[in-house]
N, C-alpha and C positions, 0 to 999 in steps of 0.2 A: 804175405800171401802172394800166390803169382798168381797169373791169368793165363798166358799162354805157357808156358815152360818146368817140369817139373827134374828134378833129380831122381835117380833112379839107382843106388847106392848095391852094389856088387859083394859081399863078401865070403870066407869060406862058411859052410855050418857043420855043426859036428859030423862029426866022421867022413870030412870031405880032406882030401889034400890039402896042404898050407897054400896059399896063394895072396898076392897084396891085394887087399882091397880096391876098390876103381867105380867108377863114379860114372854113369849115361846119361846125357841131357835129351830130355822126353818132349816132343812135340805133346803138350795137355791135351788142345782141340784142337785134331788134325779136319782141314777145310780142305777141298779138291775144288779147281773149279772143271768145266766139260773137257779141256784138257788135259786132266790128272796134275798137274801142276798141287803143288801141295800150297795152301796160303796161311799167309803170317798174321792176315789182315781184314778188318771189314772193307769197303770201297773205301777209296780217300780220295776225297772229290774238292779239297781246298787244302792251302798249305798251313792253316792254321791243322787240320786234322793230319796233316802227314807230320810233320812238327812234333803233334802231341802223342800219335803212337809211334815213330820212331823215337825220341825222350823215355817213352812207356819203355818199351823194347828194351832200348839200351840200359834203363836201370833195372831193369829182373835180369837182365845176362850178368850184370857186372855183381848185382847181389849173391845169385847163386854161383857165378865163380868163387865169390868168398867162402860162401857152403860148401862147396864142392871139394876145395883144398880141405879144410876143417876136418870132412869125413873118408878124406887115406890117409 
């Protein structure tokens, strides 16, 4: 299960031209903060907590790379 990130899977459907399959990585919950800046993250206000969601982060991206190949 992810938290932040989802795949968003591309393909033809009937009566559509052939085309390769291709694969979107989806911001789940997209956060703004007053300056439109899009966020990844709750506050991180210790390096124990920046630690733990960069770790977070880094293993849904490298899982869903593996998805992602899998479904073109």
């Amino acid at each position: 299960m992810t938290i932040y990130f989802e795949l968003h899977r591309v393909s033809p459907k009937k009566n559509e031209p052939p085309f390769p399959p291709y694969v979107h990585l989806a911001l789940k919950r997209p956060a703004q903060n007053e300056q439109g800046k899009l966020l990844f993250s709750p506050m991180l206000m210790s390096e124990m907590e920046i630690d733990d969601t960069f770790d977070m982060l880094i293993t849904e991206l490298q899982a869903l790379r593996k998805k992602a190949k899998k479904s073109i």
